[in-house]
N, C-alpha and C positions, 0 to 999 in steps of 0.2 A: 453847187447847184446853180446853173445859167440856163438862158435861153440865149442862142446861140442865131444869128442874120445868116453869120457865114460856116459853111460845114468845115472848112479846114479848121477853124476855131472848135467845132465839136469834138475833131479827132484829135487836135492838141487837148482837151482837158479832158477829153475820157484815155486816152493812155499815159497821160498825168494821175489820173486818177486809180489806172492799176495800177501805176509802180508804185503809188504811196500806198495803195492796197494789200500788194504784194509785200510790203516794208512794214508792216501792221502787219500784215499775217504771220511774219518771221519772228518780228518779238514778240508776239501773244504765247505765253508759254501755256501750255496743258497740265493734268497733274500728275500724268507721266514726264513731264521735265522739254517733250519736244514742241517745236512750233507747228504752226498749219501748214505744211509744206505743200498737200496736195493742193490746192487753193490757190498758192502762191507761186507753184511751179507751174498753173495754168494760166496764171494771169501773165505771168512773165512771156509763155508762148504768143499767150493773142497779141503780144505789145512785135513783139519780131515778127509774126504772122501780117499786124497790117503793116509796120515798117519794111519788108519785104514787097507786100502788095502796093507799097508808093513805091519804091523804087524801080519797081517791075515796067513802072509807067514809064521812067525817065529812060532815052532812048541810051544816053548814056554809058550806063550798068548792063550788066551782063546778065543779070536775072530775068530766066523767062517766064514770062505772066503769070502761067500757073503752077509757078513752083515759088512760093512766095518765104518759103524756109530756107534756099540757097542764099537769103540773106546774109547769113550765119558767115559766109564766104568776106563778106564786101565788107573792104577796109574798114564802117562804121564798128565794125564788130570785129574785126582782126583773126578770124577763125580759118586763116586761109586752107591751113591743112585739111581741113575734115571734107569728105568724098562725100560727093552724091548721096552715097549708100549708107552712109552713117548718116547723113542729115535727115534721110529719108526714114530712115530706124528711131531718130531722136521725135519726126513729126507724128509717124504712125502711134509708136509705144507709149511714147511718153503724152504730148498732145492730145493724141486723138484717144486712145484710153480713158485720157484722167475727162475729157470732154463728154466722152459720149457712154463711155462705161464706168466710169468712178472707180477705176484698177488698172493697175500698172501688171506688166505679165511678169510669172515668175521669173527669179532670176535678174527682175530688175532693183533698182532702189531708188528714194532720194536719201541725201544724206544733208548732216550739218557739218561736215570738217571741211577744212580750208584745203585748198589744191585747186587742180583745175576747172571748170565747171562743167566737163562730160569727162567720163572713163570709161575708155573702149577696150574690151575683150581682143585675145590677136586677132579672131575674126572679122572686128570692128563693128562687135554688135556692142551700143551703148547699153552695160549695165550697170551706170550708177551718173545722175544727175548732183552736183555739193547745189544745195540752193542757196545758200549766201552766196556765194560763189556767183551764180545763175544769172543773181538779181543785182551784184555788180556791173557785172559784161552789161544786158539787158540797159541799165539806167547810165552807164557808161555811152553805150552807142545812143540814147535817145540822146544825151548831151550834143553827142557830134552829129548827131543828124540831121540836113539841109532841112528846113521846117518848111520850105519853098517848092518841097516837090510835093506837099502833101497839097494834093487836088484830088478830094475825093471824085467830084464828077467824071473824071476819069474810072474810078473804080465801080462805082454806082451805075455807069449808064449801060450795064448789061442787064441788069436784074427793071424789072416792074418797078415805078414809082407809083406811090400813090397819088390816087387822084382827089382827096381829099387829104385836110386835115386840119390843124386848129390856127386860129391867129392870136399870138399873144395879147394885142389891143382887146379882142373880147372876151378877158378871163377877167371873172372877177373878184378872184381868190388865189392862193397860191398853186402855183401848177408843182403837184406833186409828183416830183422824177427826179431824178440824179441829173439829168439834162435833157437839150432839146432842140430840137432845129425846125421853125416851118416851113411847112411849103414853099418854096419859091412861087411868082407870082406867072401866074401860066398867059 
């Protein structure tokens, strides 16, 4: 829990703070014996989702802006094989499911056994996520990833900023958040 001057500082400790989320979700076991997978296999998305959206920036890399899961491709992550169409299957089903619906479709799974961490159908539909596995790959590339290209204002300056909001100096108590960044000074 910080308060953060600068925002690339916010997004280094808030996707520090999924993967140890996600790392906690996996050893919590249940009293059927398995861990929090759904949870865990969504936090692990949003950490590739915005690592994707900083690399999309750097003119560099070959990811285009608004495909922020072709991450999955770029050497940080070494997943060169996997197509378009399977990364697009792994963002829609798996991702966007477990975010917006809290259900994965039939036919899919997450699992706990070790192997790769997606398993494609011939078709190359993903139906099966290893989450250990998942949360390797995932905290593996944050290791190797340039920490230099994350400039959120790059990613922020499409959406509405707020035109208010709080200054640390006038709190007189603990600011209660997981984190936090104020306004910049207009």
């Amino acid at each position: 829990m910080a308060i953060h001057l600068e925002l690339a500082a916010l997004s280094v400790e808030a996707i520090e703070e999924y993967l140890l989320t996600a790392e906690m979700c996996l050893k919590y076991r249940k009293p059927d014996g398995g861990c929090l997978g759904y949870p865990a296999t969504l936090l692990l998305f949003c950490v590739v989702d915005a690592l994707g959206g900083y690399l999309s920036n750097d003119k560099s890399n070959e990811i285009p802006k608004h495909e922020p899961f072709l991450v999955l491709r770029h050497p940080c992550f070494g997943l060169t094989d996997l197509t378009v169409e399977q990364i697009k299957k792994l963002e829609w089903w798996y991702r966007n499911g477990l975010a917006h619906n809290a259900v994965l479709p039939p036919g899919t799974c997450l699992s706990g056994e070790d192997g790769d961490p997606f398993e494609f159908a011939p078709n190359s539909d993903p139906f099966k996520i290893r989450v250990f596995s998942f949360h390797r790959l995932v905290s593996d590339a944050w290791r190797r990833f340039d920490r230099t290209l994350i400039v959120p204002s790059k990613i922020l300056h499409d959406r509405k900023m707020p035109t208010v909001g709080f200054n640390p100096a006038d709190e007189t108590g603990p600011i209660i958040a997981s984190t936090g960044c104020p306004l910049p000074k207009i």
